[in-house]
C-alpha positions in Angstrom: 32.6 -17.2 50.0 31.9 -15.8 46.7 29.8 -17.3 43.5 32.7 -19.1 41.1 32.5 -18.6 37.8 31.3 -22.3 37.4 28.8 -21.6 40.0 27.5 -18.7 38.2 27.4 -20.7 35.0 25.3 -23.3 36.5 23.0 -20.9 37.9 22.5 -19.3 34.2 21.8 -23.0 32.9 19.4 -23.8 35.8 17.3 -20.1 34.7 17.4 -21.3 31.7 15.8 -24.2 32.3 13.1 -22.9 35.1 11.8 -20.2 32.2 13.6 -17.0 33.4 15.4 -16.4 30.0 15.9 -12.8 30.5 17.8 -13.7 34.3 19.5 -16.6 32.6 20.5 -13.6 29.5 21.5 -11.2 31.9 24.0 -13.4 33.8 25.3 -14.6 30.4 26.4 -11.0 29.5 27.9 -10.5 33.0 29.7 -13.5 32.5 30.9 -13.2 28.9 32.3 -9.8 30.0 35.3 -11.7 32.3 35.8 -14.9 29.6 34.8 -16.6 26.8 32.6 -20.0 27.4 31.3 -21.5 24.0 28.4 -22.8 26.5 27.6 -19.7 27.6 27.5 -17.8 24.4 25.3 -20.2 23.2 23.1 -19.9 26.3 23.3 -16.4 25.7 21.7 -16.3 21.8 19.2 -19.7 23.0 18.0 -17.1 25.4 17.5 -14.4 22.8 15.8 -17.0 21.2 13.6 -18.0 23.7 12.7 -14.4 24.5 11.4 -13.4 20.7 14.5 -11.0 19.8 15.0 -13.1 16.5 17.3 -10.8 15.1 19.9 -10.5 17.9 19.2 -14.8 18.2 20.1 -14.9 14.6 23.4 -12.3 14.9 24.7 -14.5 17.8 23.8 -17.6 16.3 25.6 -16.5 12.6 29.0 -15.6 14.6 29.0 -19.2 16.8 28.1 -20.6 13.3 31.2 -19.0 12.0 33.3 -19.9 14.5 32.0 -23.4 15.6 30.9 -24.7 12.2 31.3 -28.2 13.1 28.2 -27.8 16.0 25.1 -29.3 14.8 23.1 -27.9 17.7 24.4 -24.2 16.7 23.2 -25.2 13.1 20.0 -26.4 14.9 19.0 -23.9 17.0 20.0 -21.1 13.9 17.2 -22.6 11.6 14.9 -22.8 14.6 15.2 -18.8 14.5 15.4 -18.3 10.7 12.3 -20.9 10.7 10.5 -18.6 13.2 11.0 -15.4 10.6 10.0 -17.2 7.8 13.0 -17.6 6.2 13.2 -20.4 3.8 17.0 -20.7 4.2 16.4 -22.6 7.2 16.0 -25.7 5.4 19.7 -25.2 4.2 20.6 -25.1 8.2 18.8 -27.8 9.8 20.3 -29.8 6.6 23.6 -28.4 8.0 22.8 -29.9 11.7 21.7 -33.0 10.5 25.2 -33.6 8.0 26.9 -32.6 11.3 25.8 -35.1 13.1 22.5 -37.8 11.8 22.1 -39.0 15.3 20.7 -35.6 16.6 17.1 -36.5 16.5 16.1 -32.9 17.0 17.5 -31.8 14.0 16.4 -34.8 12.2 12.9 -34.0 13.4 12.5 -30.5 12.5 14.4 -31.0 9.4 11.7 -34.0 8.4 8.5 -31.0 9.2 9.6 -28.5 8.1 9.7 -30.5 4.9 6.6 -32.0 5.4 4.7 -28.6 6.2 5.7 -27.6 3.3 4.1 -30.4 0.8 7.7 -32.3 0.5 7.2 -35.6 1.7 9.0 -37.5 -0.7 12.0 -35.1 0.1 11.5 -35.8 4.0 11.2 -39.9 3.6 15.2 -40.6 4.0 15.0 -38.3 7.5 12.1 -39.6 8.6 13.4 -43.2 8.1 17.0 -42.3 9.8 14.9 -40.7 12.7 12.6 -44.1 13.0 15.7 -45.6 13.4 17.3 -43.7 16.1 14.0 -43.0 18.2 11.8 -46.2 17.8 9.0 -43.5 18.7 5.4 -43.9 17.8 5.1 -40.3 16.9 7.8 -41.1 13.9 6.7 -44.4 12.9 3.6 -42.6 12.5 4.7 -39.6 10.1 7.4 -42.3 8.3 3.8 -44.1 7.6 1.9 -41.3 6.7 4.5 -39.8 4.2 5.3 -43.0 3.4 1.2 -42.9 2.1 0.9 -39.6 0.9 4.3 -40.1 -1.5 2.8 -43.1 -3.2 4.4 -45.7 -1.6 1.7 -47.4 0.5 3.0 -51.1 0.1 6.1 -50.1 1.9 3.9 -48.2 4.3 2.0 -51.3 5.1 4.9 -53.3 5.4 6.5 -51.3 8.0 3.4 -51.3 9.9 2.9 -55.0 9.6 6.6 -55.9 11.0 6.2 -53.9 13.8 3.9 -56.3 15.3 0.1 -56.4 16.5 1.4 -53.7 19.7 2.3 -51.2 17.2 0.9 -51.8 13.5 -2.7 -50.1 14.5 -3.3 -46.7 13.4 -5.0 -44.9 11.3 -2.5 -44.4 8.5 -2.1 -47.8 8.4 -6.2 -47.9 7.7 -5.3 -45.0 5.1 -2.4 -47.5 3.4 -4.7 -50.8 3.3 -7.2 -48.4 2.0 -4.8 -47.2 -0.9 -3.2 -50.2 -2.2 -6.8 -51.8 -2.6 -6.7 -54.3 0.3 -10.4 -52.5 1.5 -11.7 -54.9 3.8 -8.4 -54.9 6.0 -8.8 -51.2 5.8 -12.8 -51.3 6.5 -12.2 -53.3 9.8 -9.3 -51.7 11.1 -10.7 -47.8 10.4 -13.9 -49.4 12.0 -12.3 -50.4 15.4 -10.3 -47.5 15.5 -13.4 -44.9 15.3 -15.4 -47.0 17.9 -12.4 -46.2 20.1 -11.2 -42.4 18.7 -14.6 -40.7 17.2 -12.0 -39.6 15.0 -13.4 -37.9 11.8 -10.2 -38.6 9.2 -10.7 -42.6 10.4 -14.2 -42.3 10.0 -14.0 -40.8 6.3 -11.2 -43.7 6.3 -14.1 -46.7 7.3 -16.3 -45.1 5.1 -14.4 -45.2 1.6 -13.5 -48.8 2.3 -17.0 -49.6 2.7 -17.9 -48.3 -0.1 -15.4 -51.0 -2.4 -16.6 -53.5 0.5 -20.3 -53.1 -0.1 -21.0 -50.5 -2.4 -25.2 -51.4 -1.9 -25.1 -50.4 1.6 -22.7 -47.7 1.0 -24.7 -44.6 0.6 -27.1 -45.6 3.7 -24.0 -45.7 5.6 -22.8 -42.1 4.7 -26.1 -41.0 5.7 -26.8 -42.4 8.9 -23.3 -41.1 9.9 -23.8 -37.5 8.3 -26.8 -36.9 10.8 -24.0 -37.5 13.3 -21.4 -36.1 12.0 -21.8 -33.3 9.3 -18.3 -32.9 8.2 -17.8 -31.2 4.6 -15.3 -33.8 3.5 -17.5 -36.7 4.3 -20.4 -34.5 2.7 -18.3 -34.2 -0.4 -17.1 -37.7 -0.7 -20.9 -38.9 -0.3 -22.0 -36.6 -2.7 -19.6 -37.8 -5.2 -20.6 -41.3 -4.9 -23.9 -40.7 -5.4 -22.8 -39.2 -8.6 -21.0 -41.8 -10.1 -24.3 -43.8 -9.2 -26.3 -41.8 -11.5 -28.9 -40.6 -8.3 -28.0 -36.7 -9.3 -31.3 -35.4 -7.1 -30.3 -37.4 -3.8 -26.6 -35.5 -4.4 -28.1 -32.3 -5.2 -30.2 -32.7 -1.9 -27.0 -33.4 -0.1 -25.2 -30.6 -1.7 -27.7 -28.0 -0.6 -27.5 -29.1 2.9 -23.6 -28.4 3.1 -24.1 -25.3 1.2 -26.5 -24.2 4.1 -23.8 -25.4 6.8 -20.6 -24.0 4.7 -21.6 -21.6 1.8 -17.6 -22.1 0.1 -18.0 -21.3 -3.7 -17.0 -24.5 -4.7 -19.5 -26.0 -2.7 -21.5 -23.7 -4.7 -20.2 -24.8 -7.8 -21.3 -28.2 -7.8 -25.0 -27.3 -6.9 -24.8 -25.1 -10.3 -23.5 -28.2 -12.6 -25.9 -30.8 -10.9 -29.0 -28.5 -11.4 -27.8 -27.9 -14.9 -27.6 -32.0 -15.4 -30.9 -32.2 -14.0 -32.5 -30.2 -16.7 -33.2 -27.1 -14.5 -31.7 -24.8 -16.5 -33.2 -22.0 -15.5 -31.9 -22.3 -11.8 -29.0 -23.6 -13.1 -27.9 -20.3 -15.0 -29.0 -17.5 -12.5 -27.2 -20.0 -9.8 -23.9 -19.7 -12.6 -24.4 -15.7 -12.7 -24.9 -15.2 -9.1 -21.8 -17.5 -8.2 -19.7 -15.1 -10.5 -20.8 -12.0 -9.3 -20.0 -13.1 -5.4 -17.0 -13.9 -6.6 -15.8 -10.7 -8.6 -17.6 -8.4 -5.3 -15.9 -10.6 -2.9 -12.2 -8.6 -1.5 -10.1 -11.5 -3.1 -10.9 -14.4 -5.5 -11.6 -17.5 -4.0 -9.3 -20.7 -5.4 -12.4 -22.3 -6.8 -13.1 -19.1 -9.2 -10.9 -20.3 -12.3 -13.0 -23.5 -12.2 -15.8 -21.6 -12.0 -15.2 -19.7 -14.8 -14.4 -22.5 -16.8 -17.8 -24.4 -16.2 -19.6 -21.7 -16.7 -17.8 -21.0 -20.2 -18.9 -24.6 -20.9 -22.5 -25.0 -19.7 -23.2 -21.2 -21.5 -21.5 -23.2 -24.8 -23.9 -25.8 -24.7 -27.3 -23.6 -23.8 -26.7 -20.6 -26.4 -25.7 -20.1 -29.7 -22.2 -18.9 -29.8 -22.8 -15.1 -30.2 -25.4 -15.6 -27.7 -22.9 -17.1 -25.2 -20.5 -14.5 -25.9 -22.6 -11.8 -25.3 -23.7 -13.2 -21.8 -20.0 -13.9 -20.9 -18.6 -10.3 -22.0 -22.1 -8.8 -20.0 -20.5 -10.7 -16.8 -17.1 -10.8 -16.8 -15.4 -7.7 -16.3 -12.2 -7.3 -18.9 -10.2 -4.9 -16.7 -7.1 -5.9 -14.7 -8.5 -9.3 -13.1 -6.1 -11.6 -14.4 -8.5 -15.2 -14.1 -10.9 -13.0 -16.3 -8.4 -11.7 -18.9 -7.2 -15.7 -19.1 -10.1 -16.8 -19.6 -11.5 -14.7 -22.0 -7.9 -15.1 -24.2 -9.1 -18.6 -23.8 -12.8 -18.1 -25.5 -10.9 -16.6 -28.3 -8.1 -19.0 -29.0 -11.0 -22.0 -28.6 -12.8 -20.1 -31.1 -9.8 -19.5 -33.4 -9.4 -15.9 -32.8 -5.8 -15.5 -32.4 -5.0 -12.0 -32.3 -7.8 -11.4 -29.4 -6.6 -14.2 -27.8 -2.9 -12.6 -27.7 -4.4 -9.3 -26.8 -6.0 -10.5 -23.7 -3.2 -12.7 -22.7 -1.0 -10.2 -23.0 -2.8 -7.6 -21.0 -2.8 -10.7 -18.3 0.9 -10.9 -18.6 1.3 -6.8 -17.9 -1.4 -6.8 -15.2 0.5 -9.5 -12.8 4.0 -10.7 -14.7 4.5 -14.2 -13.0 0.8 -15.5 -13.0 -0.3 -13.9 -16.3 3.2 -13.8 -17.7 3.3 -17.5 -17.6 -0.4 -18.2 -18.8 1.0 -15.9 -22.2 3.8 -17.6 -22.1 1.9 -21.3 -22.7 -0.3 -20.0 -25.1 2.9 -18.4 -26.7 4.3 -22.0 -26.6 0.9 -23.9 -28.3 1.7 -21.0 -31.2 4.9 -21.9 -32.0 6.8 -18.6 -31.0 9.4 -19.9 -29.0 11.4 -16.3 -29.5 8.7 -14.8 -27.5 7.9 -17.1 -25.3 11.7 -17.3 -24.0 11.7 -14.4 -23.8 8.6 -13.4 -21.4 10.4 -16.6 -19.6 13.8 -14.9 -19.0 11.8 -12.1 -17.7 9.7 -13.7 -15.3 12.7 -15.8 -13.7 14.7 -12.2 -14.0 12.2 -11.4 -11.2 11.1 -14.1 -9.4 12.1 -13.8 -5.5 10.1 -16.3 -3.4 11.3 -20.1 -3.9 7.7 -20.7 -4.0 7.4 -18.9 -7.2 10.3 -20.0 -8.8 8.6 -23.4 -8.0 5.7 -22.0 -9.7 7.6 -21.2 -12.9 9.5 -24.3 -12.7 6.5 -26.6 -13.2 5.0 -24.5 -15.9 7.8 -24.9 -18.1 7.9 -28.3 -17.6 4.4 -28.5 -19.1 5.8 -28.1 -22.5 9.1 -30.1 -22.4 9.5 -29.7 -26.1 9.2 -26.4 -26.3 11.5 -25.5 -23.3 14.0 -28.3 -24.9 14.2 -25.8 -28.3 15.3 -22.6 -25.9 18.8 -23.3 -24.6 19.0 -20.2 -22.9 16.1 -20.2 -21.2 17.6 -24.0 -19.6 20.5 -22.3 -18.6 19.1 -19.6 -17.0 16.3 -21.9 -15.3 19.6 -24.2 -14.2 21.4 -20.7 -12.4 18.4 -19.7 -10.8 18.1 -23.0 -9.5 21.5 -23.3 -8.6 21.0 -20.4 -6.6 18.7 -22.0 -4.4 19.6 -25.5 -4.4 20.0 -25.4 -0.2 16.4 -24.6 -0.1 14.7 -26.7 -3.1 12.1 -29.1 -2.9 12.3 -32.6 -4.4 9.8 -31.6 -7.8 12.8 -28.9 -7.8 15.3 -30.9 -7.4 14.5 -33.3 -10.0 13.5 -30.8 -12.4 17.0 -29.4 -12.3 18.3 -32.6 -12.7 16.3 -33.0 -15.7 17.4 -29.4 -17.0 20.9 -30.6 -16.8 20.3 -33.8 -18.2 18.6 -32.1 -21.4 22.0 -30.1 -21.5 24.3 -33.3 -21.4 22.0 -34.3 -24.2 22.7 -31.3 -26.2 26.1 -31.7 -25.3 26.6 -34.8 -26.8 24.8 -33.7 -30.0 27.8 -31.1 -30.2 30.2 -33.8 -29.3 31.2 -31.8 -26.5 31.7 -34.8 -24.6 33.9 -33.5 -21.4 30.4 -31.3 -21.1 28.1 -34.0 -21.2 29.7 -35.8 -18.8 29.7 -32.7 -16.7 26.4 -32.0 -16.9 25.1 -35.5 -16.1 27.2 -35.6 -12.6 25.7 -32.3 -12.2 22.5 -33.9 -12.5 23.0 -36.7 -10.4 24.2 -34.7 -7.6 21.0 -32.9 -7.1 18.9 -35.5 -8.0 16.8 -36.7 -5.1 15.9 -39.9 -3.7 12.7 -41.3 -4.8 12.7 -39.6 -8.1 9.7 -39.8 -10.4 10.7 -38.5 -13.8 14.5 -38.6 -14.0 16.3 -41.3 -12.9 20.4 -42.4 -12.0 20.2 -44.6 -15.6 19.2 -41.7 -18.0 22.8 -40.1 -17.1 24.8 -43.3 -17.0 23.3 -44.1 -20.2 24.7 -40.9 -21.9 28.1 -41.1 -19.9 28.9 -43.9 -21.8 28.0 -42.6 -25.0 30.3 -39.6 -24.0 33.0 -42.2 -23.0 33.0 -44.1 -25.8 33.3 -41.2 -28.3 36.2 -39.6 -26.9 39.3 -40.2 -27.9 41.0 -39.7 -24.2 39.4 -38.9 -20.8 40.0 -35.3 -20.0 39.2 -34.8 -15.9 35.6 -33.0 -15.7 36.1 -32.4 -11.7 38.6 -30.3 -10.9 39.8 -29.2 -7.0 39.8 -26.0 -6.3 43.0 -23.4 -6.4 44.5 -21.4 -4.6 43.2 -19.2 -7.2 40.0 -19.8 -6.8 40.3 -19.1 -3.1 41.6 -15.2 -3.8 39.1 -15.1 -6.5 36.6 -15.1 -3.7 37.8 -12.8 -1.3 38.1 -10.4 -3.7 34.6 -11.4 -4.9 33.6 -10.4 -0.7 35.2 -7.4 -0.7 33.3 -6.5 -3.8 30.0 -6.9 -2.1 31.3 -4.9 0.8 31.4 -2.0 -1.9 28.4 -2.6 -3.3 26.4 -2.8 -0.2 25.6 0.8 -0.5 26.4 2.0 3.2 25.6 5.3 4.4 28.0 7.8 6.0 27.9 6.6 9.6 28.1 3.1 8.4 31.1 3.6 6.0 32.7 5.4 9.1 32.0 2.1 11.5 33.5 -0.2 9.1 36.8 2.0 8.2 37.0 2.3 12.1 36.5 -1.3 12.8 38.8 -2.4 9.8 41.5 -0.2 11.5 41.0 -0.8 15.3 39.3 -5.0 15.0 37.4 -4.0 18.2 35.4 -1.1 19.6 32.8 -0.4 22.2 29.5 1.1 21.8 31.2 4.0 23.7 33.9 3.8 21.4 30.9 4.5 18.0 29.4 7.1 19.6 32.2 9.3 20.0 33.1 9.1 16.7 29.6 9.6 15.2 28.3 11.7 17.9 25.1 10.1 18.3 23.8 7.8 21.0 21.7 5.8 17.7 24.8 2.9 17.8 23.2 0.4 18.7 20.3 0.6 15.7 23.1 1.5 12.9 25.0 -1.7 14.0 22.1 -3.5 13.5 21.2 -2.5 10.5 25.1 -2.8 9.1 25.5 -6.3 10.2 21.3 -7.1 8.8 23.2 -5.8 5.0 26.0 -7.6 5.2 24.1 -11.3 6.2 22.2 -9.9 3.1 25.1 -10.0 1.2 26.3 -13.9 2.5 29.3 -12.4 4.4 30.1 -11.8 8.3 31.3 -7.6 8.5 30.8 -7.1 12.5 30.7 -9.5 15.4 29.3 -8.9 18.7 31.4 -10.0 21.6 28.9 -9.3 24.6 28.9 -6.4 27.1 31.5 -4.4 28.7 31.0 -1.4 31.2 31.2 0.8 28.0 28.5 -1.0 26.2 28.4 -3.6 24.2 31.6 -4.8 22.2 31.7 -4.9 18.2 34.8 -6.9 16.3 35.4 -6.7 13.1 35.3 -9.6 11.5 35.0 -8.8 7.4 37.5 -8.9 4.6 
């Protein structure tokens, strides 16, 4: 008796699960070809998935998006492969899953790491705690605990360890969160029991920091009995630094020289310079300086450490030499080509030494050497002179070209470094909040709350212009992307200047308004726009007119009328433009005995 096609469907799933994804694909196809299964087509792009072909997973996963946008798992398993390619809009789809449905702890899971890989803890918390929830896992009440920590909020931490009971409290971020609200000797004994048991190195830095505030006498002894066992370069740093703040600058010099000859990193490096320099050797201390500097310009890419570097050794030269003296032996060193730390720092000799115009020169030839880093360093010292004009302007042009979120994160914090300044240049906010806008999906928290303080610095220019229908705009603007846990801008600043708004205006004129049906045509023609802008080439522009006409072809079908057996690649490449673009152009339905079938599926 022949396979049914729920036998056949079963046997793809059970493939699936053994590991034989490219079986498991192939009956998917074969399958697919007779009827469409929603399980099986997303069988079909999980197997693409779990073969590597990220861009035919994330072509198949688009379409069921498109046509199953309720599915949280089709959400899911989409950022899974846009998370793989390093595609930052798979925040906005694991957010997607999770809206779908918040008792999908997958979702919620990967949602929480991905924002906690990438330095957003604050932004993961309300996950993390919905997750706890669900899951009741030790693996979550662990990262809940250690974000918990790590976003300042340690007495909530400890509490949630402590009401968990004595079976599930231990750990060692629940050492790190006795450790951080001060409650050391808690901290000392618990990171003590938990190293005899792990040999854990984090717990054991953990013990030793809380011993320190315990019994700061016996402290040092303590780091040193356990570096002979352990030589870890965070320990060695943290023991180095006591000894500092105790004055004993030889012992730490001693210590520093040993983790210099176990890791030679330039900070490392560094700190051996400026404690021979307080020691009196000077004459170590400089050639130490000058060698540090010359690794580091020879070396095939600067080392983080080497701004700092520059910067101490700018100081110590300062204090040594007369200033022409010093300035000779830092233009002698420092090269004054295209290195943009150099150029900085030089402009910064200059402007310390009240030497504008040189100053300018040099952070100008920053800004043309690398526009976003340099740009914004002559940007701030554009700002400390009082030329907003120009300062907005080598702004507008930096966020003009910014690409990465990360560096539109990077800009963002700069201008918030001088809020006054940035308050004066309304275009520059506007253009900050657009950008923003753009990529609100994928912003983190500092992000978030920095365009909720853009718009709330616009609702407060609003109301200076008694435009009070736009004040109240701007501050439920503001409160919708501001997130939870906020530092800076809170819920009260806008409900404060609401109710100025509201009791200045003489009626209440609606400031949310539903969308049209205007609105609606407004955007397909906006989508067909970008399908004539996408700047197709002739075999492209002939597969679309065909597919607009016809809905459905084969890869047969494409070759006969382009006379070329390169379909499959142009496809490709068509429906890689149009995602581009935001909009769906071509669908692929699966396999047929004339090659696989393409619907069209655009405006």
């Amino acid at each position: 008796m022949p396979a049914t096609a729920d036998d056949k469907k079963k046997e793809a799933f059970g493939l699936f699960h053994e590991g034989m994804y490219a079986e498991s694909l192939a009956l998917c196809n074969r399958l697919i070809e007779t009827a469409r299964d929603p399980a099986i087509e997303i069988l079909a792009a999980t197997n693409l998935f779990s073969l590597g072909k990220l861009e035919d997973a994330e072509v198949s996963f688009r379409d069921l998006a498109q046509r199953m946008p309720e599915s949280s798992y089709v959400h899911s398993y989409l950022a899974k492969v846009l998370e793989k390619k390093g595609d930052d809009n798979a925040i906005a789809e694991y957010a997607a899953a999770v809206r779908l449905d918040p008792g999908n702890q997958e979702a919620l899971r990967s949602y929480a790491a991905w924002l906690v890989e990438r330095n957003d803890e604050r932004g993961a918390l309300p996950a993390l705690k919905r997750l706890y929830q669900a899951s009741n896992r030790p693996d979550d009440l662990f990262q809940l605990v250690t974000s918990l920590t790590h976003s300042g909020f340690a007495d909530a931490a400890c509490a949630l360890c402590e009401s968990q009971g004595s079976g599930k409290k231990t750990g060692p971020e629940y050492a790190r969160a006795l450790c951080e609200v001060g409650r050391y000797k808690e901290a000392e004994q618990e990171a003590q029991r938990l190293y005899s048991e792990t040999h854990d190195v984090g717990i054991l830095r953990v013990y030793l920091a809380a011993h320190n505030h315990v019994d700061s006498v016996t402290a040092p002894a303590a780091y040193a009995s356990f570096l002979k066992e352990v030589p870890d370069p965070d320990i060695y740093l943290d023991y180095i630094r006591l000894l500092q703040d105790r004055g004993e600058y030889l012992r730490a010099l001693t210590a520093i020289r040993k983790l210099i000859s176990i890791n030679n990193k330039p900070h490392y490096r560094l700190i051996a310079c400026e404690l021979s320099a307080i020691l009196g050797d000077h004459l170590n201390a400089l050639i130490e300086y000058e060698k540090l500097i010359r690794d580091e310009l020879d070396a095939p890419t600067v080392s983080e450490s080497f701004r700092q570097i520059l910067r101490a050794y700018c100081r110590y030269i300062d204090d040594r030499f007369t200033p022409a003296e010093a300035r000779e032996r830092f233009f002698t060193l420092v090269p004054q080509d295209t290195n943009v730390i150099c150029l900085e720092e030089t402009g910064k000799m200059f402007l310390e030494s009240g030497e504008i115009e040189e100053a300018k020169a040099c952070y100008y030839r920053a800004y043309r050497a690398d526009y976003l880093h340099g740009g914004l360093s002559y940007a701030g010292f554009l700002a400390s002179c009082d030329d907003d004009r120009e300062c907005e302007k080598v702004l507008l042009h930096i966020l003009a070209n910014v690409r990465k979120d990360a560096d539109l994160s990077r800009v963002s914090a700069a201008v918030s470094e001088y809020d006054s300044t940035f308050q004066r240049m309304r275009r520059l906010t506007r253009q900050l909040i657009l950008r923003l806008e753009e990529r609100r999906q994928t912003l983190r928290s500092d992000d978030r709350e920095f365009l909720a303080a853009a718009y709330r610095g616009e609702a407060a220019d609003a109301l200076s212009r008694n435009d009070y229908a736009a004040c109240i705009y701007d501050c439920l603007c503001g409160i919708d992307i501001l997130p939870a846990y906020s530092k800076t801008c809170h819920t009260d600043d806008f409900l404060s200047l609401i109710n100025q708004a509201k009791e200045l205006l003489p009626t209440i004129p609606p400031v949310i308004i539903s969308p049209t049906a205007n609105d609606a045509v407004a955007s397909k023609e906006t989508a067909k726009t970008i399908v004539d802008k996408m700047g197709l080439s002739d075999p492209e522009i002939k597969i679309v007119s065909f597919l607009s006409v016809h809905k459905r072809a084969t890869e047969t079908d494409l070759r006969h009328l382009l006379t070329t057996r390169r379909v499959a690649g142009i496809v490709n490449l068509l429906i890689r433009k149009a995602k581009e673009q935001g909009i769906m152009l071509i669908e692929r339905k699966g396999m047929s005995a004339e090659g696989e079938v393409y619907e069209y599926c655009g405006p």
